[in-house]
Structures are given as C-alpha cells and as structure tokens.
N, C-alpha and C positions, 0 to 999 in steps of 0.2 A: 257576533255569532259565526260570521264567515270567518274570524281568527281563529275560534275554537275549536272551528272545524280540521284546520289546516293543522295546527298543532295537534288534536286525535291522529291524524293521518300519518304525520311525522313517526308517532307515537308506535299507530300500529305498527309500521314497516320497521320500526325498528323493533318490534316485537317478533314479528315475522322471522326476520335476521336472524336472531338471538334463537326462536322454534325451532329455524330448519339445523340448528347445531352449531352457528358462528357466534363465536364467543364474539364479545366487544373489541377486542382487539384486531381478529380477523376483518370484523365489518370495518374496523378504520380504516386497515390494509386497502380491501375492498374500494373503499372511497376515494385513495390515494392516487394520482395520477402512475403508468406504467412506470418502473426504473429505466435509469438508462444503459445502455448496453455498454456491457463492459468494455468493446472495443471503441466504440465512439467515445465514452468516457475517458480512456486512456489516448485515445486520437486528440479532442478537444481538450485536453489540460499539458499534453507535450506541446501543440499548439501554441497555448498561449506564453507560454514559457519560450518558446524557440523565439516568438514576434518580438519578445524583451530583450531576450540575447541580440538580437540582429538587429534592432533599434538602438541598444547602447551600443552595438561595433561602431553602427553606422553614422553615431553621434561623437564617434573616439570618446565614452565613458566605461569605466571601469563599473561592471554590476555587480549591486550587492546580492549575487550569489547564495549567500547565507538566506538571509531572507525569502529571497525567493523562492527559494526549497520548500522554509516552515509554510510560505502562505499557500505556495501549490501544488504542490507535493505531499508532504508529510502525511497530510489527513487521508492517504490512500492506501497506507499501508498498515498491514494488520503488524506492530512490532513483537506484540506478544507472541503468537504463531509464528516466526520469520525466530524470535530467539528460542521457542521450544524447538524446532526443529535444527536449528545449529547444536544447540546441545544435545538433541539424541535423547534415549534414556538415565542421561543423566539428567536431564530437565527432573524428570519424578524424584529425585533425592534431594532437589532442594525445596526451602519451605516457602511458604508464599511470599513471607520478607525477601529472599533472596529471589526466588523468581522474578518481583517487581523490580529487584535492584540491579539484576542483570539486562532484563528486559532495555530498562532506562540508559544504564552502559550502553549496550547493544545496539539501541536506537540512535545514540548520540556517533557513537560510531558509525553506522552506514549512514548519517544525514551528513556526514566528514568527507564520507567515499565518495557521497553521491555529487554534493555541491563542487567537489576537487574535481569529479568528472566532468562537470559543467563549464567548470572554469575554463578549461581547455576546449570548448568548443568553437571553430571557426565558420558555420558556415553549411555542415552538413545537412542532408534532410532526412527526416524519417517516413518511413512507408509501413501503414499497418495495413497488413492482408486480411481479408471476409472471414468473420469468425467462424469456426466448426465445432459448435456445440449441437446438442439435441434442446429442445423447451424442455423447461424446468431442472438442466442442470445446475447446481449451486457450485461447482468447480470449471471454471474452463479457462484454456491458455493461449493471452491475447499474443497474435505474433506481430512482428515488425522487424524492420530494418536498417539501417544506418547506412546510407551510399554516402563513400569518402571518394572524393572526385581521383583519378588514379594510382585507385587501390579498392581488391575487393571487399564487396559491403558486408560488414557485419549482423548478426542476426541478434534478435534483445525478445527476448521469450519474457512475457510475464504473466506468474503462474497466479490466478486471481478466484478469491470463494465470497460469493453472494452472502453475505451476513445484516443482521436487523438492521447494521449501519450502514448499509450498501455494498456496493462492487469492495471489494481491498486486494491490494498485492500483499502475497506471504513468499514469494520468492522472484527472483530474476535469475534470467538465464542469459550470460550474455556469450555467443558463437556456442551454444551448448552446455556451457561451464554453469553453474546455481552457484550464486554470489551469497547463500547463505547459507549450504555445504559446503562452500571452500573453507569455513574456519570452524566447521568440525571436529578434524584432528587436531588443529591449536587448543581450543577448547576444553577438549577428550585429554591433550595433555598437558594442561592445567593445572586441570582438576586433580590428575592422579599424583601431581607432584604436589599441592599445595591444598585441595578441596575446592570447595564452590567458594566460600570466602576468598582465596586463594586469588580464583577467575577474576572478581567480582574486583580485586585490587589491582590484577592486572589489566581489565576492561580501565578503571578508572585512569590508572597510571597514565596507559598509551593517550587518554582522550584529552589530559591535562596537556601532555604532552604537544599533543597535537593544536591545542588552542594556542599555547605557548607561542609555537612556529607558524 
C-alpha cells in the first residue's frame, strides 16, 4: 500500500509539471544536473590535453596528436556552423548533400590545422580570464591566452553557443584573426571559378594531400 502510494505521488508531480505548461522534455531538463560553464569547460579539456603534451616531452615520446584532438577536442566544436559561416551566403546555394560534404571536408581540415598546431607545442601555458556573459546568454566569448616565455603572449578567443548538445566552438580567434573567416575569400573564390562541387574537390584535394605528407 505504502508503494502505491509513493508511485501516485511520483504520478502527480509529474502531472503537476506537465499542468503548470512543462512539456516532458522541459521537466528532464529540470531534472538534469546544472551545465558546465563554458569557460571551465574549455579551462578543463585544454588542461588535460596540455598534462599529455608535457607527459610525453617529459617521457621523450612522440604523441599521437591525431588522436588526441578526435578524443578531446573534436566533440566541442559545432563543424556545421564554423563551415556555414566560412562560406557566407554561399552556404544557402548549396543542397544539403553538399552542405554535409563540405562540412566533412571542412572539419577534416581544421582537425589538420589544429593537431599541426599542437604538434609544435613546447612548454607554453594557457590562462583563461573570468567569463563576461549575462545568465541565460546562449552566445558568449571564452577568452584566454598563450604566454611564450620571451615573446609576447598571444590571445585565442573562442567564440562558443550553448546548444541541446552543450557548450560548442563555432569559431576561434587567435591575436584577433577568426580562423574560420580567414578562408572566406579562398572559399568565395572557389566557388565562382568552379561552383560548390568545384570547393568540395578542392577541400578534398588539399586534405588527401595533406594525409599524404
């Protein structure tokens, strides 16, 4: 009888929920433990990635790089948004096949840039500063820094939107520069010499390329 009870009770509250106008999904939400803050998220995942880098110097191992990116990295970036916005309003002329296929280009490319930029690391540290958002912004820009022991430090902006999947990066900024408006006008002139298929073989090209070397 005391089970039956407990279970109405479950019952109603979830009935309740559902009355004052939260859908079922909402109430999950509800349920869900807070997210975590985009800048601690992006503190704690360069983190662990640095302790690997500086663990294989400090072991004279060569890291596998590649990997490390897909397993701590990659999941944090939105690549769809990061290729619509390199391409502009040419993104709206291509058809979802194409969209997906640049996208995928697109992506294999900047996890190219990103791990190349790793590779070369000896040593630096990074510093993220107190984030400045308002509550309940779904856009804001986590900031940091790269101190190179003498030489001055660099700044690495990443511009990040709160989505069903969590925190993601749709851009980086590194001393100011957007690493995914720098290829743009490449992009822009592409397209107008060849079309989006055009892009989409020379995305491919370079990336063969690049595996290649």
């Amino acid at each position: 009888m005391a089970g039956l009870k407990r279970r109405i009770a479950v019952l109603v509250a979830a009935a309740v929920l559902c009355g004052l106008g939260t859908t079922p999904v909402h109430a999950q939400q509800l349920l869900q433990p807070p997210r975590e803050r985009p800048d601690a998220l992006m503190s704690a995942v360069t983190g662990e990635v640095i302790t690997v880098l500086k663990r294989d110097i400090a072991a004279g191992r060569a890291t596998d790089v590649a990997r490390l990116v897909e397993t701590k990295i990659v999941s944090l970036f939105d690549f769809q948004r990061m290729t619509s916005i390199a391409l502009g309003r040419n993104w709206q002329l291509a058809s979802p096949e194409q969209q997906a296929a640049l996208a995928a280009q697109f992506r294999q490319l900047l996890v190219r840039t990103y791990s190349t930029a790793l590779s070369s690391y000896r040593g630096q540290e990074f510093e993220f500063r107190p984030l400045r958002a308002a509550s309940g912004d779904t856009e804001v820009v986590v900031r940091s820094s790269l101190r190179r022991p003498g030489a001055e430090s660099v700044t690495i902006d990443y511009d990040m939107e709160d989505t069903l999947a969590g925190w993601k990066v749709f851009d980086i900024k590194i001393a100011g520069v957007s690493l995914v408006l720098n290829y743009r006008e490449q992009f822009a002139a592409a397209i107008r010499s060849s079309g989006i298929d055009g892009l989409i073989k020379t995305l491919s090209d370079k990336n063969r390329h690049n595996a290649g070397a």
